[in-house]
Chimera marker file (.cmm) of the C-alpha trace (Angstrom):
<marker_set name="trace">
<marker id="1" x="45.135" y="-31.916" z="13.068" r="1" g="1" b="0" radius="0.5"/>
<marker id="2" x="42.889" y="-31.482" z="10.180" r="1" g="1" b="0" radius="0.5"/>
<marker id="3" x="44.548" y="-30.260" z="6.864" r="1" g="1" b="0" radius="0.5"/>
<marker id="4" x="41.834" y="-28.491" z="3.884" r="1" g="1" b="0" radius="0.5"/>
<marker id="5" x="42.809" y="-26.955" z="0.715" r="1" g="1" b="0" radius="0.5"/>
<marker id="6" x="39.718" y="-26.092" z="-1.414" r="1" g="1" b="0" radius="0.5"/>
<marker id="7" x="40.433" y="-26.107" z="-5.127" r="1" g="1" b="0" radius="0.5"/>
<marker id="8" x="38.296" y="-23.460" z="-7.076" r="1" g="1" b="0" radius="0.5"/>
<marker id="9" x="38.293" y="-22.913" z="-10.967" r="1" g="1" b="0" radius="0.5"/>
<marker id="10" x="37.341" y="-19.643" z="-12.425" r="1" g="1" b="0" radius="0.5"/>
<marker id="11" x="35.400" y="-18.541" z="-15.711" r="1" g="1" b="0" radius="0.5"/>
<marker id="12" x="34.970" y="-15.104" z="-16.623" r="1" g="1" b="0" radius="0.5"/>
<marker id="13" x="36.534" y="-11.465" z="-15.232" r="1" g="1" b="0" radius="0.5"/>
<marker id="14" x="37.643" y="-11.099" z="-11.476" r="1" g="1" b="0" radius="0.5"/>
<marker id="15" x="37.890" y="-7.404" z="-10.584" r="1" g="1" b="0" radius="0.5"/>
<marker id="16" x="39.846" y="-6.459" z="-8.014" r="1" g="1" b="0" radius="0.5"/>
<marker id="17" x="37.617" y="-5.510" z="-4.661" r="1" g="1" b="0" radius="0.5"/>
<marker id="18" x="38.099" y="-1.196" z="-3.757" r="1" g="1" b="0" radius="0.5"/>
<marker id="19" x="36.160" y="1.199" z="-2.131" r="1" g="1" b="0" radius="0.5"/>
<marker id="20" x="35.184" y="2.875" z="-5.964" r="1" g="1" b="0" radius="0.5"/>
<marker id="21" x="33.971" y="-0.787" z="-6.940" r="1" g="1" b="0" radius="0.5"/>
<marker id="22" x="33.027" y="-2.801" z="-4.392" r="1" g="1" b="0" radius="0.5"/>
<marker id="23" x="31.568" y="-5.698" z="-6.314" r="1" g="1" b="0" radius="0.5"/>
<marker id="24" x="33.631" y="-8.782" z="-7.669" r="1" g="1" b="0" radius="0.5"/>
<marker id="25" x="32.062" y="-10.388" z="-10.856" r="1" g="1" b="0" radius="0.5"/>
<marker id="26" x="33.177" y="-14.404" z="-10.736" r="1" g="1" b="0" radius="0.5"/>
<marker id="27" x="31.478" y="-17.274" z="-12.262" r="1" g="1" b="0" radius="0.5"/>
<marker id="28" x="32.660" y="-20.635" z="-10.421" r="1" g="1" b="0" radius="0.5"/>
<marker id="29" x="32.621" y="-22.988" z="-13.005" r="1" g="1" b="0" radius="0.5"/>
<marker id="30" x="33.473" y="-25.649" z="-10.751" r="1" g="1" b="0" radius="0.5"/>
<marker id="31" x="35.194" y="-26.778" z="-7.287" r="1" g="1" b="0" radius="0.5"/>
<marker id="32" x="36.355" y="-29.357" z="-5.093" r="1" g="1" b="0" radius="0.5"/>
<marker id="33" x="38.058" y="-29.952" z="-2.043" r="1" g="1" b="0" radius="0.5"/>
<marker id="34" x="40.856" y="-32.491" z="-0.615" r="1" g="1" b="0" radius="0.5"/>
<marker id="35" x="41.138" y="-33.109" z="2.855" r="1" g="1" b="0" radius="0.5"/>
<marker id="36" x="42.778" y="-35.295" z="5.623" r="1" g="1" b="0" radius="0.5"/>
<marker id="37" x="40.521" y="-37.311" z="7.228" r="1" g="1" b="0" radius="0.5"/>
<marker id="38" x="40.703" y="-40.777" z="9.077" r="1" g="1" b="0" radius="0.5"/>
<marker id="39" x="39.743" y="-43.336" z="6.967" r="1" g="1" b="0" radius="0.5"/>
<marker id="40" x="39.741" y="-47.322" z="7.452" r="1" g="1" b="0" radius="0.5"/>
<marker id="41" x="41.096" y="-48.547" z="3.962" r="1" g="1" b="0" radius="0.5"/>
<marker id="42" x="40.650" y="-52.568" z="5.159" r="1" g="1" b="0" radius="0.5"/>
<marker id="43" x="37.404" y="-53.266" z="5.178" r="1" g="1" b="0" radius="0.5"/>
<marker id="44" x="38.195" y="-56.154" z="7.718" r="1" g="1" b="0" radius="0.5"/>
<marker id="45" x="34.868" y="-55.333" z="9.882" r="1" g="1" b="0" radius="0.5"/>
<marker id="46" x="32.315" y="-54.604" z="7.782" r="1" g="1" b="0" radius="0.5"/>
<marker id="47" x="29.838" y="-54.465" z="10.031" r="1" g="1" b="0" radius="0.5"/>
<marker id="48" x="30.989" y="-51.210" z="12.017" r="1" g="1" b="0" radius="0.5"/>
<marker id="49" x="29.694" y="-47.883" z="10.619" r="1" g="1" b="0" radius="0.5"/>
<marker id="50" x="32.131" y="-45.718" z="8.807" r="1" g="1" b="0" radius="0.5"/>
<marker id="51" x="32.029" y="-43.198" z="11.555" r="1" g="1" b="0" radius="0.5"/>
<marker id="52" x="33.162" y="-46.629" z="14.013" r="1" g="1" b="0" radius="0.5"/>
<marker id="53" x="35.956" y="-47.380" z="11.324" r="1" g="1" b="0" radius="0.5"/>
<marker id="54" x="37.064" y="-43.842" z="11.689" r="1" g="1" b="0" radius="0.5"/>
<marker id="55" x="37.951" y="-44.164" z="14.646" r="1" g="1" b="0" radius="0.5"/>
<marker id="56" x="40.738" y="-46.207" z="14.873" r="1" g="1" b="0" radius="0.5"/>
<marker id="57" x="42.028" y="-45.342" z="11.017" r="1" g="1" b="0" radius="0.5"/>
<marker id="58" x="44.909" y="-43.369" z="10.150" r="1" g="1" b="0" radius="0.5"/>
<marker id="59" x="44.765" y="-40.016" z="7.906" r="1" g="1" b="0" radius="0.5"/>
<marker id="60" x="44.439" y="-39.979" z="4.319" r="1" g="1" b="0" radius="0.5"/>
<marker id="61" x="44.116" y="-37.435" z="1.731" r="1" g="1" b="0" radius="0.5"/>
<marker id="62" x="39.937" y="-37.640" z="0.274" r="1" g="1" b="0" radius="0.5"/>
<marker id="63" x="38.921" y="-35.868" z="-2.738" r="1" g="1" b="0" radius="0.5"/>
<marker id="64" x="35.594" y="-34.277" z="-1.678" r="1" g="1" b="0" radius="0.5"/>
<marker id="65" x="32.423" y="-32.542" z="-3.369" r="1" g="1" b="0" radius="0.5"/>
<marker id="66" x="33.671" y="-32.047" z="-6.884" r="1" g="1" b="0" radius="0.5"/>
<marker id="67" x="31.357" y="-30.640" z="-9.192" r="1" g="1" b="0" radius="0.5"/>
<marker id="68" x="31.079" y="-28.552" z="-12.388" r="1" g="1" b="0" radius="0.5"/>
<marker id="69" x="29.065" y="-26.051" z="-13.931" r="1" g="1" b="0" radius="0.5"/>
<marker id="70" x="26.139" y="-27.658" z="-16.421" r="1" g="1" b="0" radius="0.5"/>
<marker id="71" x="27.186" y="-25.756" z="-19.253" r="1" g="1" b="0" radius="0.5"/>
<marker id="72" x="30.850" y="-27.022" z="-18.274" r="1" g="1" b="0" radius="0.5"/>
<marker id="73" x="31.045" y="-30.400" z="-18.370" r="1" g="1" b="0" radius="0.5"/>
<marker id="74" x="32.802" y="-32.563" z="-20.365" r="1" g="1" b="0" radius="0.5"/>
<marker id="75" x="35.001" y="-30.102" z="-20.886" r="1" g="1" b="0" radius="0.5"/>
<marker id="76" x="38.090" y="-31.115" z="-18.767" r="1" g="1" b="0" radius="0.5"/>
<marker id="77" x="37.286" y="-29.056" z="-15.577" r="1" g="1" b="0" radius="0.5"/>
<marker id="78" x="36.762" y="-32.021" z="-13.434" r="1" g="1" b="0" radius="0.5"/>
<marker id="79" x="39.874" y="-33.567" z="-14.534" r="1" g="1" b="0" radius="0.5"/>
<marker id="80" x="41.960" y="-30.578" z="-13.512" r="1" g="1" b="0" radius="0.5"/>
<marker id="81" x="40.861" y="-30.241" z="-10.007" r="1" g="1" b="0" radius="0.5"/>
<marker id="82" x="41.073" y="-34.043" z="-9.087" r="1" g="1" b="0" radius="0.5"/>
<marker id="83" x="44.725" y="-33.390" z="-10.362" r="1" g="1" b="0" radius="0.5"/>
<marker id="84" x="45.122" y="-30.006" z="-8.720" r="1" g="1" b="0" radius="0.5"/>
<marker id="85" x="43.905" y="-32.134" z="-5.626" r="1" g="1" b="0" radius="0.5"/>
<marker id="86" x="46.689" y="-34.691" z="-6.764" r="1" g="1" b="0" radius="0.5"/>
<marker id="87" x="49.199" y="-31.918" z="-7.179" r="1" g="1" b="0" radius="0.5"/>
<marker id="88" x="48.273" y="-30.145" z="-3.683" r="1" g="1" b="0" radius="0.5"/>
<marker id="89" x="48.809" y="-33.861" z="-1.768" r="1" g="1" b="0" radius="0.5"/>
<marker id="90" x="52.414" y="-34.085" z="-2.936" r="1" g="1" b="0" radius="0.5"/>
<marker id="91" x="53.966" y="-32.253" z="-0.199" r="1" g="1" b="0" radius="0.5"/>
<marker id="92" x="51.945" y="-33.352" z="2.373" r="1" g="1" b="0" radius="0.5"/>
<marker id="93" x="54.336" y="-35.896" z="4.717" r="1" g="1" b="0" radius="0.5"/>
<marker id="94" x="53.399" y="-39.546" z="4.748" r="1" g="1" b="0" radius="0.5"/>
<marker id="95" x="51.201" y="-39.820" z="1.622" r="1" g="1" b="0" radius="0.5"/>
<marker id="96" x="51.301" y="-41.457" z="-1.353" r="1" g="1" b="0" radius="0.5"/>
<marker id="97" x="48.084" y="-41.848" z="-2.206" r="1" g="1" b="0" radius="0.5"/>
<marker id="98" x="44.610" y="-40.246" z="-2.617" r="1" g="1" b="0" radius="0.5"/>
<marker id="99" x="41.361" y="-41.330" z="-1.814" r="1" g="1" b="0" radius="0.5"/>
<marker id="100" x="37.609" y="-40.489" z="-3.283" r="1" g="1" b="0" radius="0.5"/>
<marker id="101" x="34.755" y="-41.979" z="-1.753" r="1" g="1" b="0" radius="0.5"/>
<marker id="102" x="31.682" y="-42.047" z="-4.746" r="1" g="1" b="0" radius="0.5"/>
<marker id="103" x="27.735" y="-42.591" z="-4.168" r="1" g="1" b="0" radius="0.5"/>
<marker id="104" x="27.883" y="-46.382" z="-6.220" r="1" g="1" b="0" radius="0.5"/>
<marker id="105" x="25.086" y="-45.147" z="-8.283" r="1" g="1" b="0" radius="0.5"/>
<marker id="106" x="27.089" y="-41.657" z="-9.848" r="1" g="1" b="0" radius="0.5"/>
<marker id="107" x="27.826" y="-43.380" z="-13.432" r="1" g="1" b="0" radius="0.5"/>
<marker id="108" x="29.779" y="-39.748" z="-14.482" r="1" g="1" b="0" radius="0.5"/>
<marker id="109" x="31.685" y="-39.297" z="-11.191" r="1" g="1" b="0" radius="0.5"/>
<marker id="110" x="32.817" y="-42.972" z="-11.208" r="1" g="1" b="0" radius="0.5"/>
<marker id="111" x="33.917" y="-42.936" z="-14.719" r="1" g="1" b="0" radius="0.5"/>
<marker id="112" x="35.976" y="-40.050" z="-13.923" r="1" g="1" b="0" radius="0.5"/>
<marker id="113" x="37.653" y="-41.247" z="-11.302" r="1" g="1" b="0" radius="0.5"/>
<marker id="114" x="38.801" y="-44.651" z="-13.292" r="1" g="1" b="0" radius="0.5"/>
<marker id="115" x="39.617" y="-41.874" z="-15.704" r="1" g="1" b="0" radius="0.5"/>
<marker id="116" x="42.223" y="-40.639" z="-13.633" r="1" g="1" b="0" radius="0.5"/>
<marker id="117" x="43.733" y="-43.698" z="-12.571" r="1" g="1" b="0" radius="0.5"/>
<marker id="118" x="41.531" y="-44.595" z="-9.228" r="1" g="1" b="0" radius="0.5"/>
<marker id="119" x="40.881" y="-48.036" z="-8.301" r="1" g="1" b="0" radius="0.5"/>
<marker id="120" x="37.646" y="-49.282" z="-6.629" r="1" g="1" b="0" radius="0.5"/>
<marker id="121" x="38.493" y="-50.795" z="-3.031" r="1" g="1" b="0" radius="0.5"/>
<marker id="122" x="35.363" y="-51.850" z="-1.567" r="1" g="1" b="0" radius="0.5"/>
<marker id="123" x="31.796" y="-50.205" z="-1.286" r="1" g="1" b="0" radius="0.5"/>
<marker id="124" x="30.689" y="-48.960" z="1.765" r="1" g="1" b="0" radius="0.5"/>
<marker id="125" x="27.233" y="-49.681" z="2.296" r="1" g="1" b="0" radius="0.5"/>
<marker id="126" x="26.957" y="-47.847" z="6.237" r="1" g="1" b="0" radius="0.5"/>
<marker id="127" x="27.572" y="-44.172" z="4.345" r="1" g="1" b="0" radius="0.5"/>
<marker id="128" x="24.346" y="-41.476" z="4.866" r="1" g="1" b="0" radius="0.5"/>
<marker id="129" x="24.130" y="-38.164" z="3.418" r="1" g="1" b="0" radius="0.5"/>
<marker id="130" x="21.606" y="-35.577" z="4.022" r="1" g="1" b="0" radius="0.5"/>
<marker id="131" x="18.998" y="-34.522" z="1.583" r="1" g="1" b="0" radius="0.5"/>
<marker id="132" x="16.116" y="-32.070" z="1.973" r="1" g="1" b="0" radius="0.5"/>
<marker id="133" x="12.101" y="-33.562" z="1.598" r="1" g="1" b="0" radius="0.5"/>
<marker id="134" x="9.318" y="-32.762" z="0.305" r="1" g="1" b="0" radius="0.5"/>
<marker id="135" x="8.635" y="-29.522" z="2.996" r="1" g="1" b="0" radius="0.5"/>
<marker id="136" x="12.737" y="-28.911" z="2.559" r="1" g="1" b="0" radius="0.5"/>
<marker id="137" x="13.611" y="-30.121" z="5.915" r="1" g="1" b="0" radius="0.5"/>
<marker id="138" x="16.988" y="-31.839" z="5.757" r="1" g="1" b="0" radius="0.5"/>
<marker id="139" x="17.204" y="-35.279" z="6.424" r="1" g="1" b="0" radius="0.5"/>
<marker id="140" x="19.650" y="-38.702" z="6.504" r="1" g="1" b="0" radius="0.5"/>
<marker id="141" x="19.880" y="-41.050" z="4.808" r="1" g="1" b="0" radius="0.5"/>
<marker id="142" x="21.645" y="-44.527" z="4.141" r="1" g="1" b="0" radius="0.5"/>
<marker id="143" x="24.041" y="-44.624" z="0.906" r="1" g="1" b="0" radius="0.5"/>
<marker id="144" x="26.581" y="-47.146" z="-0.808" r="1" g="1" b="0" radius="0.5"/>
<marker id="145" x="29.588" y="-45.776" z="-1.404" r="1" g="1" b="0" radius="0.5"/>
<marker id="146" x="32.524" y="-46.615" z="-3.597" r="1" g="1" b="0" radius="0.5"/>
<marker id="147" x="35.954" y="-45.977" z="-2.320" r="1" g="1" b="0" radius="0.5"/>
<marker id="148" x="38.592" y="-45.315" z="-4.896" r="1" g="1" b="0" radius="0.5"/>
<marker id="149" x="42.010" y="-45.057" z="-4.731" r="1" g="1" b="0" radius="0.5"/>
<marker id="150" x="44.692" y="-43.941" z="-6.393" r="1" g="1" b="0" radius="0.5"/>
<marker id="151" x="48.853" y="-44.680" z="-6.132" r="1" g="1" b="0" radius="0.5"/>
<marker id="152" x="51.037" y="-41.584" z="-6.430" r="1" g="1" b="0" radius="0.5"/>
<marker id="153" x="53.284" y="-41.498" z="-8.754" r="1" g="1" b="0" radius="0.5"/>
<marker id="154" x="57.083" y="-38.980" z="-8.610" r="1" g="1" b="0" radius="0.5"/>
<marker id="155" x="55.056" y="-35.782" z="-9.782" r="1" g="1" b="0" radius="0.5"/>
<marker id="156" x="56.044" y="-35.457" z="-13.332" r="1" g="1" b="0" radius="0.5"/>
<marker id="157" x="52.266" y="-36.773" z="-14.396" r="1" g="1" b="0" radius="0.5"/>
<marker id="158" x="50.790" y="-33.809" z="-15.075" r="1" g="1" b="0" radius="0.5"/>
<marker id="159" x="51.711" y="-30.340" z="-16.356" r="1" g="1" b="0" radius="0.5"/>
<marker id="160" x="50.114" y="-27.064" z="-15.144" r="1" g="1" b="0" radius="0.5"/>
<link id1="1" id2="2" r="1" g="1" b="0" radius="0.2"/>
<link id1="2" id2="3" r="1" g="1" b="0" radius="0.2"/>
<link id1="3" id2="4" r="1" g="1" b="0" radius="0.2"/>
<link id1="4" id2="5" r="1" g="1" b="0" radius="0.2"/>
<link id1="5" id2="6" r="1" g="1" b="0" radius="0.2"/>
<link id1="6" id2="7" r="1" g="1" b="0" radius="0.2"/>
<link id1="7" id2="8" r="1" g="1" b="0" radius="0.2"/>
<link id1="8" id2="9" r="1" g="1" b="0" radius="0.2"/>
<link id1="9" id2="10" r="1" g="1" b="0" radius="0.2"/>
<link id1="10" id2="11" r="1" g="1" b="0" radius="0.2"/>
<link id1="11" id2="12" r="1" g="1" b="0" radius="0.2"/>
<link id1="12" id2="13" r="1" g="1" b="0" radius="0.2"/>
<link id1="13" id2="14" r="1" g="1" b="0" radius="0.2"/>
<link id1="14" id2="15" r="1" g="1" b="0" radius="0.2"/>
<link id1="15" id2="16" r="1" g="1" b="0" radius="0.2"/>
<link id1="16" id2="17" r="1" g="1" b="0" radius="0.2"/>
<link id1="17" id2="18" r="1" g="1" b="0" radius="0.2"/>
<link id1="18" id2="19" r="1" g="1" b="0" radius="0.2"/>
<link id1="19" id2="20" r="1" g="1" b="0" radius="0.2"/>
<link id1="20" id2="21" r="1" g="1" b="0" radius="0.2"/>
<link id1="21" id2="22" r="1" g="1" b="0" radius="0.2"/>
<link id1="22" id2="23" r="1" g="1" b="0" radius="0.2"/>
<link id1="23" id2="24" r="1" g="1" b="0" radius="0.2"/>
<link id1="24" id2="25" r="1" g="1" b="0" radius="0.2"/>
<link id1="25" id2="26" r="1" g="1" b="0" radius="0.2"/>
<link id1="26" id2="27" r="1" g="1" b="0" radius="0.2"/>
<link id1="27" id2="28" r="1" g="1" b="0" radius="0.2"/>
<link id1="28" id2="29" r="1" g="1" b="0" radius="0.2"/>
<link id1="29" id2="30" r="1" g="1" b="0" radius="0.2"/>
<link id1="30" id2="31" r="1" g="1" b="0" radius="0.2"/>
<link id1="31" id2="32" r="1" g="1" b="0" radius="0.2"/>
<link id1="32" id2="33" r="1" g="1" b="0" radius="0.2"/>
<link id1="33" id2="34" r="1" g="1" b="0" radius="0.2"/>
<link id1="34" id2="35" r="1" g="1" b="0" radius="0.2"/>
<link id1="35" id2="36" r="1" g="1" b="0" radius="0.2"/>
<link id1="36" id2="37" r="1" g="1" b="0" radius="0.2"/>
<link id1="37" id2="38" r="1" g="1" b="0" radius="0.2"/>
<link id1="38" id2="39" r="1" g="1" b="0" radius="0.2"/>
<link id1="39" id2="40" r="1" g="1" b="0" radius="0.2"/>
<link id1="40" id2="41" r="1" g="1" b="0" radius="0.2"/>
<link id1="41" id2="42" r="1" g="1" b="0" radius="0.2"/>
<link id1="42" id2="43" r="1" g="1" b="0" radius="0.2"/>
<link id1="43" id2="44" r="1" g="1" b="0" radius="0.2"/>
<link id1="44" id2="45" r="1" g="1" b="0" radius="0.2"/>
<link id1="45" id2="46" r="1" g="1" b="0" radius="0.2"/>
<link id1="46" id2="47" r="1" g="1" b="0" radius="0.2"/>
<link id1="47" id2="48" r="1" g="1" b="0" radius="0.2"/>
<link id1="48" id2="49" r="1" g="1" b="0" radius="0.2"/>
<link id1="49" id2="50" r="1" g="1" b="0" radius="0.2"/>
<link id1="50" id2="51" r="1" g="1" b="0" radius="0.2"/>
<link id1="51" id2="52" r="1" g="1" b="0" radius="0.2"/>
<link id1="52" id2="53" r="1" g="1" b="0" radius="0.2"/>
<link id1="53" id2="54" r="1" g="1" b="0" radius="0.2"/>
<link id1="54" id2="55" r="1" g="1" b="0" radius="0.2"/>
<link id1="55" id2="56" r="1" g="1" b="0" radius="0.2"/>
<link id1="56" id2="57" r="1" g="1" b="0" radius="0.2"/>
<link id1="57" id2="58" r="1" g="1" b="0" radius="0.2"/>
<link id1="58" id2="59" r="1" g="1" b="0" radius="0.2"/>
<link id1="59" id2="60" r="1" g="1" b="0" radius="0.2"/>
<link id1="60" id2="61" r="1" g="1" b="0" radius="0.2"/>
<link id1="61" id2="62" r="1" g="1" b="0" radius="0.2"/>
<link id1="62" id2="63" r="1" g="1" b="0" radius="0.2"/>
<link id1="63" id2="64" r="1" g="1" b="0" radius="0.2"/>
<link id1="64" id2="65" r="1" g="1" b="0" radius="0.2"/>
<link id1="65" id2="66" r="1" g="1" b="0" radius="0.2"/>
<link id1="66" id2="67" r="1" g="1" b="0" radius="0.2"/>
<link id1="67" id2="68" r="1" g="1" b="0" radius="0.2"/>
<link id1="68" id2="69" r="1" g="1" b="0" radius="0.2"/>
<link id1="69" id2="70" r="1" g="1" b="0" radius="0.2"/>
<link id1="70" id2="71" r="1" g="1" b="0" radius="0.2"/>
<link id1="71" id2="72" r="1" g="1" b="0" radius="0.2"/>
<link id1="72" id2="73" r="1" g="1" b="0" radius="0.2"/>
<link id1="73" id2="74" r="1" g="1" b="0" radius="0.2"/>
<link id1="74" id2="75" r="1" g="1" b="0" radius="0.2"/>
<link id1="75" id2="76" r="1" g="1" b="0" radius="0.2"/>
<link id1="76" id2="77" r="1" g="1" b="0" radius="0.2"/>
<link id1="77" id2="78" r="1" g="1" b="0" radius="0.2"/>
<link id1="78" id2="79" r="1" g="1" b="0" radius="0.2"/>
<link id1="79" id2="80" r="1" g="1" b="0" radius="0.2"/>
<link id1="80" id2="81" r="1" g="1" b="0" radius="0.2"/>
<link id1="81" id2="82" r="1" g="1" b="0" radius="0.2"/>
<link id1="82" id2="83" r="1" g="1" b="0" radius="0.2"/>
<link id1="83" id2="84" r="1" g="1" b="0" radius="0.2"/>
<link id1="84" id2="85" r="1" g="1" b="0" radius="0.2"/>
<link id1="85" id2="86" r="1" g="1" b="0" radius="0.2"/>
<link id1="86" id2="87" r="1" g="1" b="0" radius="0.2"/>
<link id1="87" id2="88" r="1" g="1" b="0" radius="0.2"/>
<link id1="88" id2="89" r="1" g="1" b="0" radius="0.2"/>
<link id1="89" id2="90" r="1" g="1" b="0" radius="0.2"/>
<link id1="90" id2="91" r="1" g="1" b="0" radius="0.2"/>
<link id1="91" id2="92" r="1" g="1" b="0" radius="0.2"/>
<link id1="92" id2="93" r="1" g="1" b="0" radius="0.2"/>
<link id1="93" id2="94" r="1" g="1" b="0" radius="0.2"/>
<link id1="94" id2="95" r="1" g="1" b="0" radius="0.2"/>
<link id1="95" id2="96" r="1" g="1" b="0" radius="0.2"/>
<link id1="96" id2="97" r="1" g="1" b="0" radius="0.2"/>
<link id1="97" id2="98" r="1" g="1" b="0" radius="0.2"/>
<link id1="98" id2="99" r="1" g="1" b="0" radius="0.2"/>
<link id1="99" id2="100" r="1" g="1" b="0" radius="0.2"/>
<link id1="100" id2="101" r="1" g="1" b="0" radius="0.2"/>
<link id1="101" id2="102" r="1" g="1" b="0" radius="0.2"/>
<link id1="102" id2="103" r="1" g="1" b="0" radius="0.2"/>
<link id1="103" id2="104" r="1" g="1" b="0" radius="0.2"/>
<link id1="104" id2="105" r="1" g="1" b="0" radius="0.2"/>
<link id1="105" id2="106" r="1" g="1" b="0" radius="0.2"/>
<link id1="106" id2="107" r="1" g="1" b="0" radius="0.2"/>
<link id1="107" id2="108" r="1" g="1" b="0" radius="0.2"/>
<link id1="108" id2="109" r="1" g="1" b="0" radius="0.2"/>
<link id1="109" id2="110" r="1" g="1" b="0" radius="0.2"/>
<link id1="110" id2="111" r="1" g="1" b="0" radius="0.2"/>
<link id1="111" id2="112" r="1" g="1" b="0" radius="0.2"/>
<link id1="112" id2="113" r="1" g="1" b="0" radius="0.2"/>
<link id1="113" id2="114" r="1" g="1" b="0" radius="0.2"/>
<link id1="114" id2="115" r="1" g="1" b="0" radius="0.2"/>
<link id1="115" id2="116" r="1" g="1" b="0" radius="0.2"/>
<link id1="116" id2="117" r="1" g="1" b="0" radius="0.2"/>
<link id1="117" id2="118" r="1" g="1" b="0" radius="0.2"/>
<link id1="118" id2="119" r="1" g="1" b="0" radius="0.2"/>
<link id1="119" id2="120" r="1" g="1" b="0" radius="0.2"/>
<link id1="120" id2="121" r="1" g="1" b="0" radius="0.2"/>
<link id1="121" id2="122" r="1" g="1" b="0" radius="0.2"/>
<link id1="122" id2="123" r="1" g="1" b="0" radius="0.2"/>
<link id1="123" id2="124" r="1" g="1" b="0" radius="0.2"/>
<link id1="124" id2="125" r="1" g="1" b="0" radius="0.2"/>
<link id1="125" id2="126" r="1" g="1" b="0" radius="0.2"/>
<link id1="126" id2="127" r="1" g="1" b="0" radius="0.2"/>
<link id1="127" id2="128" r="1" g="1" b="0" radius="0.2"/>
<link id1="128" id2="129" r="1" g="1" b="0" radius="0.2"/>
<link id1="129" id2="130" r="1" g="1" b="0" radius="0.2"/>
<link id1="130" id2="131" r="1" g="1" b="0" radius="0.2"/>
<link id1="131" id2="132" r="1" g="1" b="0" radius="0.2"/>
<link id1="132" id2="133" r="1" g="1" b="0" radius="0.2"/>
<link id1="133" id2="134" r="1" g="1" b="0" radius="0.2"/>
<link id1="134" id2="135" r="1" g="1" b="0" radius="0.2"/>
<link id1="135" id2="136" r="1" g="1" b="0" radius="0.2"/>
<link id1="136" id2="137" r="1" g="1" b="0" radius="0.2"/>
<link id1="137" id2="138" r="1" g="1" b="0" radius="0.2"/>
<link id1="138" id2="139" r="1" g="1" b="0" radius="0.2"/>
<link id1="139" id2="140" r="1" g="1" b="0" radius="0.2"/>
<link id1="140" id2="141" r="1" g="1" b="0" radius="0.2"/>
<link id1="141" id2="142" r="1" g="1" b="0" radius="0.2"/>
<link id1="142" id2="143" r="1" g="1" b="0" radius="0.2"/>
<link id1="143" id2="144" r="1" g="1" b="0" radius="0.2"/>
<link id1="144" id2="145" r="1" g="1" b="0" radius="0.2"/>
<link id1="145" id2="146" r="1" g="1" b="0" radius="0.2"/>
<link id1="146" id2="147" r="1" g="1" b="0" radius="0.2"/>
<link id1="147" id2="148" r="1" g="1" b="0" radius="0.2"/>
<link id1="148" id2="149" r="1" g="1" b="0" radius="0.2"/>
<link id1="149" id2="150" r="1" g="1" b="0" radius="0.2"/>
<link id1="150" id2="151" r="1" g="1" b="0" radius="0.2"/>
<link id1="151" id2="152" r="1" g="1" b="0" radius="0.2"/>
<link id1="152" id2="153" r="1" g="1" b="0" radius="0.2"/>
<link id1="153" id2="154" r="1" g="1" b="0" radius="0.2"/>
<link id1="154" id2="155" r="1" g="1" b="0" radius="0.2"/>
<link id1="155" id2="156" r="1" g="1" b="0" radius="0.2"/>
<link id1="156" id2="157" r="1" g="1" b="0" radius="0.2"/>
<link id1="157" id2="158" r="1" g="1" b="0" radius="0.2"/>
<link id1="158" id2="159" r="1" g="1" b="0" radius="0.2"/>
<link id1="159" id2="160" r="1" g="1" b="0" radius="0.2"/>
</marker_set>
């Protein structure tokens, strides 16, 4: 069983959907997403691929594809999702903790993270991702990431 919950934020005027009006004027400012996934927190063979590791992990909550708006940033956007992600974890049986796995060379999204209270675990060097070329044609490639993680506290961190 696979558990998603994406986490949007919203700038500007919603208008509600009707026959008369049938357009909806929303500016996402910026989104994320936190999901259950198997993940292999040990790092005790290294030389597996993640998608190996996988295999024989249990669940965890991962923060996934955060990002804001340009004109956004630095504004405390990305901070509220990773703890609306935080927030939405809480009832979910048998965690405690969340995860966010970062490309080692994202300066901004790793300083965040430490922002927020994660702790580096161990870079994953057997990561790909998928980029487009030159003639747009998507392809994979091979990427270190950092995993992060972060205890759970009772709930009374934040205030929404």
């Amino acid at each position: 069983m696979v558990r998603a919950l994406g986490m949007l934020v919203y700038a500007g005027i919603c208008q509600v959907m009707t026959l008369a009006n049938p357009l909806v004027l929303i500016e996402i400012i910026g989104c994320c997403e936190v999901i259950e996934e198997r993940l292999d927190t040990t790092q005790t063979n290294s030389s597996l691929s993640e998608r190996e590791r996988r295999k024989s992990a249990r669940p965890r909550p991962v923060i996934e594809n955060l990002c804001v708006a340009h004109g956004y940033r630095r504004s405390g956007i990305a901070i509220a999702l990773v703890h609306a992600c935080e927030k939405a974890v809480r009832p979910w049986l048998g965690h405690d903790e969340v995860f966010a796995q970062v490309e080692d060379n994202n300066a901004q999204a790793l300083r965040l993270f430490r922002k927020c209270g994660y702790q580096p675990l161990f870079a994953d060097p057997t990561c790909t991702k998928v980029i487009l070329d030159d003639t747009l044609l998507a392809k994979e490639i091979n990427v270190t990431k950092l995993m992060m993680r972060k205890i759970l506290d009772d709930g009374n961190e934040f205030i929404f």
